[in-house]
KEKE-3310 file (N, C-alpha, C; in steps of 0.2 Angstrom, whole numbers, plus 5000, padded with zeros to 4 digits):
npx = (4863:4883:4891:4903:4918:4931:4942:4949:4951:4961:4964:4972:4972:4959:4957:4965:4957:4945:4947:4944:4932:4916:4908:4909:4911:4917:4926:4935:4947:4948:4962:4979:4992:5006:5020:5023:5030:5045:5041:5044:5043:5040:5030:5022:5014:5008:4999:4992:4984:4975:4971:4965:4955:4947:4942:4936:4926:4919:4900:4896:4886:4883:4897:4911:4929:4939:4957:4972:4989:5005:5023:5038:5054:5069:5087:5084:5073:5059:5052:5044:5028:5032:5027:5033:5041:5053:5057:5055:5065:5075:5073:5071:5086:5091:5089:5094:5103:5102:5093:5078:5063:5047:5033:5018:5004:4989:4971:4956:4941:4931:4911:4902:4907:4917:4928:4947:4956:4972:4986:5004:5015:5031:5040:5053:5064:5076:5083:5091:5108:5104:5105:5106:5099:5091:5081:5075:5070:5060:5053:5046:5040:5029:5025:5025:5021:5012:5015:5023:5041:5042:5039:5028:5027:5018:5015:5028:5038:5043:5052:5065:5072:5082:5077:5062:5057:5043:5032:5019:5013:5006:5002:5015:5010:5000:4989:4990:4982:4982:4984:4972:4961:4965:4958:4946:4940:4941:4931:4921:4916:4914:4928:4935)
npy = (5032:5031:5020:5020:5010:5001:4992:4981:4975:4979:4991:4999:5006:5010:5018:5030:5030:5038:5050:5055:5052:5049:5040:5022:5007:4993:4978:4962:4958:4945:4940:4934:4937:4935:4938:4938:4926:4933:4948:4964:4971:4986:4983:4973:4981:4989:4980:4970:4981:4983:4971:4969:4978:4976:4962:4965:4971:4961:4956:4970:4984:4997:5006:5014:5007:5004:5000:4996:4989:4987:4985:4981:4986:4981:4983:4979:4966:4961:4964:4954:4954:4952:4940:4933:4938:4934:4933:4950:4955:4952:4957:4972:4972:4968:4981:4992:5007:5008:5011:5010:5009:5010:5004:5009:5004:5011:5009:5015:5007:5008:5001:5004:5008:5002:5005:5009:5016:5022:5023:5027:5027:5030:5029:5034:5027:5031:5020:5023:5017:5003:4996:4978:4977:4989:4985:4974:4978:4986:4979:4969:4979:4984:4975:4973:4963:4961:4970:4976:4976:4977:4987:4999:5013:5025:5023:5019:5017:5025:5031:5024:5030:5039:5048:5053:5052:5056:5062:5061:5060:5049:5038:5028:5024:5016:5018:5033:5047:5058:5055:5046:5056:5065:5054:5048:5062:5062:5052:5056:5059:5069:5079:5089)
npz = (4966:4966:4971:4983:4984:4994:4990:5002:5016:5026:5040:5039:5027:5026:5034:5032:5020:5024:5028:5015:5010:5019:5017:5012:5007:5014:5003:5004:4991:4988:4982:4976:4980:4975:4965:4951:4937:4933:4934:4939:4957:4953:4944:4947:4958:4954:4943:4953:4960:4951:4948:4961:4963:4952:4957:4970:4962:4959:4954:4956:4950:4950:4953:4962:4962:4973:4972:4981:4981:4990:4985:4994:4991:4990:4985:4969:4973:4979:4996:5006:5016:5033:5041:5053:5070:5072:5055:5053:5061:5053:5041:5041:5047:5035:5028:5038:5037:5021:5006:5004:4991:4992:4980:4975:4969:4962:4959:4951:4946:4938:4938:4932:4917:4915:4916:4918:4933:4934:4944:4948:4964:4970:4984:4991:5006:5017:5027:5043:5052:5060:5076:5081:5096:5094:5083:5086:5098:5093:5084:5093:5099:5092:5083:5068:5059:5047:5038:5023:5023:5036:5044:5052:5045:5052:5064:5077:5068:5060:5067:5062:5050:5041:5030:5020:5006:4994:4984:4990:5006:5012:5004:5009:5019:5011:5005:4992:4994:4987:4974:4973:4978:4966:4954:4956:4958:4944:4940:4941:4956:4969:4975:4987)
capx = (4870:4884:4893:4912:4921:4937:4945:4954:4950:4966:4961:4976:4970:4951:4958:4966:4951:4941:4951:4944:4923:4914:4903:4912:4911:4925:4926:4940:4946:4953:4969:4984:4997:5011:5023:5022:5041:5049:5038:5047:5040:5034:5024:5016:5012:5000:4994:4990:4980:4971:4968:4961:4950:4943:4942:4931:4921:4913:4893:4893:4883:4885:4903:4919:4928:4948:4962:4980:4994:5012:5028:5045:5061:5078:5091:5078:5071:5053:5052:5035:5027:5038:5023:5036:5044:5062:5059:5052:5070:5081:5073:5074:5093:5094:5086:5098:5108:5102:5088:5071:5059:5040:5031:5010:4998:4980:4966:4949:4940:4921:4907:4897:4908:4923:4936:4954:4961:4978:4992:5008:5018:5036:5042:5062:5064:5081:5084:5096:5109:5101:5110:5103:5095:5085:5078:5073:5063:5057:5047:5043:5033:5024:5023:5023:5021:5008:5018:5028:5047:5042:5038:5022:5028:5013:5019:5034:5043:5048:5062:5069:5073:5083:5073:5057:5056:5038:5026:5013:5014:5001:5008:5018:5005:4996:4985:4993:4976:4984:4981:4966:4955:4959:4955:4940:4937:4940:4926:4912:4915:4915:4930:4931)
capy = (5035:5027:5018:5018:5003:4999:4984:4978:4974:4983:4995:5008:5007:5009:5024:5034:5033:5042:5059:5059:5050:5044:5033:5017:4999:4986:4971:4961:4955:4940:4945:4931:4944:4934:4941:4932:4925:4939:4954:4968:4976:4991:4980:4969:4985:4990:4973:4969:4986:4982:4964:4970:4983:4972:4955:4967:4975:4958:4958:4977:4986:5005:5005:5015:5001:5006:4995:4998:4987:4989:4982:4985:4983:4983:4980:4976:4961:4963:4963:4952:4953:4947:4937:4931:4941:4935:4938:4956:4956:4951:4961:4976:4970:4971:4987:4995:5011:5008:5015:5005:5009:5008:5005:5009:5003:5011:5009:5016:5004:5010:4998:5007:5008:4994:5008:5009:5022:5020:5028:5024:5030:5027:5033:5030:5027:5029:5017:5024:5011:4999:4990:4972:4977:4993:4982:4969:4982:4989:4974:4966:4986:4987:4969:4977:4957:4960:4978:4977:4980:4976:4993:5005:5023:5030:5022:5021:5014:5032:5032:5020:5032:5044:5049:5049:5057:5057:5066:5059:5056:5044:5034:5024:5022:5012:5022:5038:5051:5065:5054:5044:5062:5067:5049:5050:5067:5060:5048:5060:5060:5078:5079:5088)
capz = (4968:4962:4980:4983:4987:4994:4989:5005:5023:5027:5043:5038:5021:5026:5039:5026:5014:5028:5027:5010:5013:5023:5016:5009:5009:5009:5002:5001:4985:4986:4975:4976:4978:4972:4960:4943:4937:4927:4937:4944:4961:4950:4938:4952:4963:4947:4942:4961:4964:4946:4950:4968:4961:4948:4960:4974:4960:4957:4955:4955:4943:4950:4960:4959:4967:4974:4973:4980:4983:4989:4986:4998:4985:4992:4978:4966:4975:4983:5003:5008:5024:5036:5045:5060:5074:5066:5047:5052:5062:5045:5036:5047:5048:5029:5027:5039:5035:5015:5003:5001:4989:4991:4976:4979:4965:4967:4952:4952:4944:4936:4935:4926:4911:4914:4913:4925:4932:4939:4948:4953:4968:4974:4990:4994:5013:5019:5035:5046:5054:5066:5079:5083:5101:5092:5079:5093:5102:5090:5082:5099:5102:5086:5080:5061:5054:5041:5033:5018:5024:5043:5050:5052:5048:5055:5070:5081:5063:5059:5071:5059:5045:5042:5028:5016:4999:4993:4981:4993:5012:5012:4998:5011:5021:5008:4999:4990:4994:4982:4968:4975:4977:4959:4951:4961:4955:4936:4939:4944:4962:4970:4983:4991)
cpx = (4875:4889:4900:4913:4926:4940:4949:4950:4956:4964:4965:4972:4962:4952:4961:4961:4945:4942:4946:4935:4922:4908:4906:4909:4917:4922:4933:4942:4950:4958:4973:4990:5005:5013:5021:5028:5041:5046:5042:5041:5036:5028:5020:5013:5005:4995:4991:4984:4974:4968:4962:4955:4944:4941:4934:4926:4917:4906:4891:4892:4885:4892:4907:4923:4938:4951:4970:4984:5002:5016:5033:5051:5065:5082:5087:5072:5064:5054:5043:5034:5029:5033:5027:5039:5054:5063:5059:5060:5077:5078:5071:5081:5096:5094:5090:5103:5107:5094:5082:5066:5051:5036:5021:5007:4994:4977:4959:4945:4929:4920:4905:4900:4917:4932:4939:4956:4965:4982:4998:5013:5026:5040:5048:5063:5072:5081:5091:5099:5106:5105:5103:5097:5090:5078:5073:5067:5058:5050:5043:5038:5030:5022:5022:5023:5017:5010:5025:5035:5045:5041:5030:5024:5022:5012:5026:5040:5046:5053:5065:5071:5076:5081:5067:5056:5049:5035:5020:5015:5012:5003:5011:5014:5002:4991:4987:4985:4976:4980:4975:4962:4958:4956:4948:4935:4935:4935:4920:4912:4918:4918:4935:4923)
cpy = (5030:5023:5016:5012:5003:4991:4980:4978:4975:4992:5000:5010:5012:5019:5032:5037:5038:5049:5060:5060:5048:5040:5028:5013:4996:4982:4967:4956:4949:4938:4936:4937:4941:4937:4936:4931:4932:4946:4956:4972:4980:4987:4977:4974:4985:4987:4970:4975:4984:4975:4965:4974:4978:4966:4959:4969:4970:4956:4965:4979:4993:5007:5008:5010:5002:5000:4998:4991:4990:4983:4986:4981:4988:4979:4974:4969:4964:4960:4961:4958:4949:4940:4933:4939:4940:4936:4945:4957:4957:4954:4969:4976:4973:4977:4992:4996:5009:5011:5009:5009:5005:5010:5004:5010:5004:5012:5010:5011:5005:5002:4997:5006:5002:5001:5008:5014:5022:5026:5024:5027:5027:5034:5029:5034:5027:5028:5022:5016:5010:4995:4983:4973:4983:4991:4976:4973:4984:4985:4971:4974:4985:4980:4969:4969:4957:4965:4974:4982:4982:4983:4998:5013:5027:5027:5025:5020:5021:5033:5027:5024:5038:5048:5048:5054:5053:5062:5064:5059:5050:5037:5027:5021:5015:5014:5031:5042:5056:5064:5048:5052:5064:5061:5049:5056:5068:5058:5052:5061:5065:5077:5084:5091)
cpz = (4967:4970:4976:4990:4987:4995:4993:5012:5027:5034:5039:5033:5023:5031:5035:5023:5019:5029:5019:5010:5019:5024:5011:5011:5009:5008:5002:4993:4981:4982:4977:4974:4978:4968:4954:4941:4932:4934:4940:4950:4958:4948:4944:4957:4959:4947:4947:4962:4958:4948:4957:4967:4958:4952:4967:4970:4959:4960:4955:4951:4944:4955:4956:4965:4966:4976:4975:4981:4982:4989:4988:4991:4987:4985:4972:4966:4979:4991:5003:5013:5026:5039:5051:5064:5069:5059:5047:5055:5057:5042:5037:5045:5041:5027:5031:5037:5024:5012:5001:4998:4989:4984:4977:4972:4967:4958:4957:4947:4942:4934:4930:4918:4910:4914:4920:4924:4936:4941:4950:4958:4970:4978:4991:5002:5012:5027:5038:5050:5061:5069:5080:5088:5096:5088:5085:5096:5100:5086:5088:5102:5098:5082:5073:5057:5049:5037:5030:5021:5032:5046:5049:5053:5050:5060:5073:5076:5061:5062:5069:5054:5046:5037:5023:5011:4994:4990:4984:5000:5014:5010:5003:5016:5019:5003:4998:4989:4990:4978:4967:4973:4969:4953:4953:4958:4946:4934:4941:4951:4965:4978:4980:4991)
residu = (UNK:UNK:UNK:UNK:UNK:UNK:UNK:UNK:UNK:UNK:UNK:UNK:UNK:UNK:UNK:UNK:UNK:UNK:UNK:UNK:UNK:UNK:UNK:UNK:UNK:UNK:UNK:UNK:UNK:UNK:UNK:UNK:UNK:UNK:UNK:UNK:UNK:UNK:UNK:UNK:UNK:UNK:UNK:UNK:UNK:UNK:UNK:UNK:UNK:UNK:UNK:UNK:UNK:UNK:UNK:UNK:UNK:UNK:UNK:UNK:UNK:UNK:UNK:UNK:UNK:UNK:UNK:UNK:UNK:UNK:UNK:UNK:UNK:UNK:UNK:UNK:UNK:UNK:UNK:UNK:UNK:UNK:UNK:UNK:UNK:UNK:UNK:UNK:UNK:UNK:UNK:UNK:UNK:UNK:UNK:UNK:UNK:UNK:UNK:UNK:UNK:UNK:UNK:UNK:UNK:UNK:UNK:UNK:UNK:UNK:UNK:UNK:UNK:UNK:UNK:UNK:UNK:UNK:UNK:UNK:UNK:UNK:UNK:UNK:UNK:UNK:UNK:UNK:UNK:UNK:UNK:UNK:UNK:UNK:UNK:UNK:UNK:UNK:UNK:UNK:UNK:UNK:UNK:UNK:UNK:UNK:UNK:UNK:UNK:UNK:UNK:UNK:UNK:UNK:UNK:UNK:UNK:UNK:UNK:UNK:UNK:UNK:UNK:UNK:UNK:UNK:UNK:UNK:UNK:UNK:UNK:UNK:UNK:UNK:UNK:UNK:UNK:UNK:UNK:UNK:UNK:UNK:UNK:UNK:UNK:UNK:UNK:UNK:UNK:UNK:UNK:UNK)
# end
């Protein structure tokens, strides 16, 4: 039987894929998810979930082996993770009352036959304006330091938008399920 693998040690990611199975493995896959120079957010979203696929799927012989990566892009510039308390603050700051685009790279990546199957997703957040103290409280509750674009909307980070336009809900999450179950479904694997 052929075993699925998610290419990340990411719980959201891992919490997600369980709505669809519930027999997986993670691995992580040691990616560098640096940009490359010239790379637009889109491109590095792809190239990151392909890189991650491929990087986890190493030594497997029978694996569908899934890979996402997101990037946050405010006025065409990529938002890391904030990893402090004050960058998630500035960059929160910036993000208030303007439209941020999430771009979500996901590849299925067969062993068996070396073939990629990709996806890409972009979900545009519209922040509502934030004063200073909101922003403040808001990351000192939710500590959002390792999320692309400082917030967890499947948290208390939703009362920071005034909206979200998606062909996925998930999508912003970190891994887009819609088009994960029919890659999945391309590849042989019966979901539901």
């Amino acid at each position: 039987m052929t075993r699925l693998v998610l290419g990340s040690t990411s719980r959201y990611r891992a919490e997600l894929l369980r709505r669809l199975v519930d027999d997986f493995d993670q691995r992580a896959p040691g990616t560098d998810e640096t940009l490359a120079p010239g790379e637009t957010p889109v491109e590095g979203a792809l190239r990151l979930a392909i890189a991650k696929a491929e990087g986890a799927a190493s030594g497997l012989a029978d694996a569908l082996v899934i890979g996402s990566d997101q990037i946050a892009e405010l006025d065409g510039h990529a938002l890391g993770k904030p990893g402090s308390a004050d960058a998630a603050q500035a960059q929160l700051a910036a993000c208030a009352g303007r439209e941020v685009r999430f771009h979500t790279g996901l590849c299925v990546f067969d062993t068996r036959d070396g073939r990629r199957r990709t996806h890409l997703d972009t979900t545009r957040v519209q922040f509502r304006p934030l004063a200073d103290a909101e922003i403040a409280r808001y990351v000192a509750r939710e500590q959002p330091l390792d999320c692309a674009g400082s917030f967890k909307c499947e948290g208390l980070g939703v009362a920071l938008f005034e909206r979200i336009d998606s062909s996925d809900p998930t999508a912003l999450v970190g891994l887009p399920l819609i088009a994960l179950a029919r890659l999945l479904r391309e590849a042989g694997l019966a979901i539901p």
